[in-house]
C-alpha positions in Angstrom: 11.7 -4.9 2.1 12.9 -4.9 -1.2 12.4 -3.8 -4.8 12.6 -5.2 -7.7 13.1 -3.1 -10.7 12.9 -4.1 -14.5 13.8 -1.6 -16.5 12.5 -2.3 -20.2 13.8 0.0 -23.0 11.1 -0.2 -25.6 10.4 1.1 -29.1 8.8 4.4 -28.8 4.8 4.4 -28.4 4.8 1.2 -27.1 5.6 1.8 -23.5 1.5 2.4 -22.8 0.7 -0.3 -25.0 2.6 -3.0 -22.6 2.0 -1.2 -19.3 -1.1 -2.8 -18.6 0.0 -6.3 -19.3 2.1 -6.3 -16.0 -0.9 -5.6 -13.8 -3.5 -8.1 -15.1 -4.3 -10.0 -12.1 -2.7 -13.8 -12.0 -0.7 -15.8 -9.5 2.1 -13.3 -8.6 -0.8 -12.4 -6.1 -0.8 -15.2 -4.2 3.0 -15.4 -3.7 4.5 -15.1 -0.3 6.4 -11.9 0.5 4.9 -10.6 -2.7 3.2 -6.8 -2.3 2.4 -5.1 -5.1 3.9 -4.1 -8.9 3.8 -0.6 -10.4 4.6 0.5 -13.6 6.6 3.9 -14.8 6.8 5.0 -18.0 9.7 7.7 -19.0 9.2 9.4 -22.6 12.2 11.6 -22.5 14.8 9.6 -24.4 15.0 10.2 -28.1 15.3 7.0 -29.6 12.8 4.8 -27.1 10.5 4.5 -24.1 11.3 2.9 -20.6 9.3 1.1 -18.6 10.2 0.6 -14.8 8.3 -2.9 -13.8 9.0 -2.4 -9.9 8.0 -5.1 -7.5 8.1 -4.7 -4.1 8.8 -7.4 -2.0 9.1 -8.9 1.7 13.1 -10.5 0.8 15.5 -11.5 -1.4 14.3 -14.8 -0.5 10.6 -14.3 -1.4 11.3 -12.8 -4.7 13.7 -16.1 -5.6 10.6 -18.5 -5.1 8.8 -16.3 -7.6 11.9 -16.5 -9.9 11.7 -19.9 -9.9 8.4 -20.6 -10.0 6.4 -22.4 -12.9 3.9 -19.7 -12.8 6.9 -17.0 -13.5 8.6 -19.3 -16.7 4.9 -19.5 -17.9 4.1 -15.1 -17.5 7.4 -14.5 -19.4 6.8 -17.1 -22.1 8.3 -16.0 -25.5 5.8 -16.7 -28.6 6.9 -19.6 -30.8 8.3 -18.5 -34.1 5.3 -19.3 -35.9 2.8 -17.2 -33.1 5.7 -14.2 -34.0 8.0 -12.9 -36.7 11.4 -12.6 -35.1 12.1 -8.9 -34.9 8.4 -7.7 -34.5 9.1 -7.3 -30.4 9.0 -3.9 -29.6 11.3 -4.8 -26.7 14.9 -3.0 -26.7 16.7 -4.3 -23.6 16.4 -4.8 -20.4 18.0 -4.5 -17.0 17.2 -5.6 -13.4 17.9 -4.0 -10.6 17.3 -5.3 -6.9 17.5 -2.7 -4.0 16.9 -2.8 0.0 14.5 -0.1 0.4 16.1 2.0 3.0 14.2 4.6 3.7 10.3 6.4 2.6 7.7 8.0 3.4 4.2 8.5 3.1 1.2 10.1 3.8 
């Protein structure tokens, strides 16, 4: 198994905001080797907000069809530039970071 982590640096107060809008039920469901998405927020950092987007999935493999997919190009659509002023995203940065999930635990 794998994860699949997107860290998000956002502007601050809009972490909470966003959360939500990576759990709305949709096609990533239905995906193959796909098990579920949870989302962290972290407050501490003086200047912004992060979100952790972290997927978990079967493989490597199974997280590439998603990738690929039309149903994945059409969830991260950008607005046009008359739907969205550029510089009104509240959106920082972002980083992802894939790991083999070595070891847990649970209850």
């Amino acid at each position: 198994m794998i994860t699949v982590t997107n860290r998000i640096k956002v502007k601050k107060g809009f972490a909470e905001k966003m959360a939500p809008k990576f759990v709305q039920p949709g096609p990533l469901q239905q995906f193959e080797g796909f098990h579920k998405v949870e989302v962290l927020i972290s407050t501490q950092f003086e200047d912004y907000d992060e979100m952790s987007v972290v997927m978990y999935w079967d493989s490597k493999e199974s997280f590439a069809v998603w990738r690929e997919s039309d149903a994945f190009k059409e969830s991260h659509k950008r607005p046009s530039e008359g739907q969205a002023e550029q510089g009104d995203s509240p959106m920082l940065g972002s980083q992802i970071v894939i790991a083999e999930v070595a070891a847990s635990i649970s209850k």
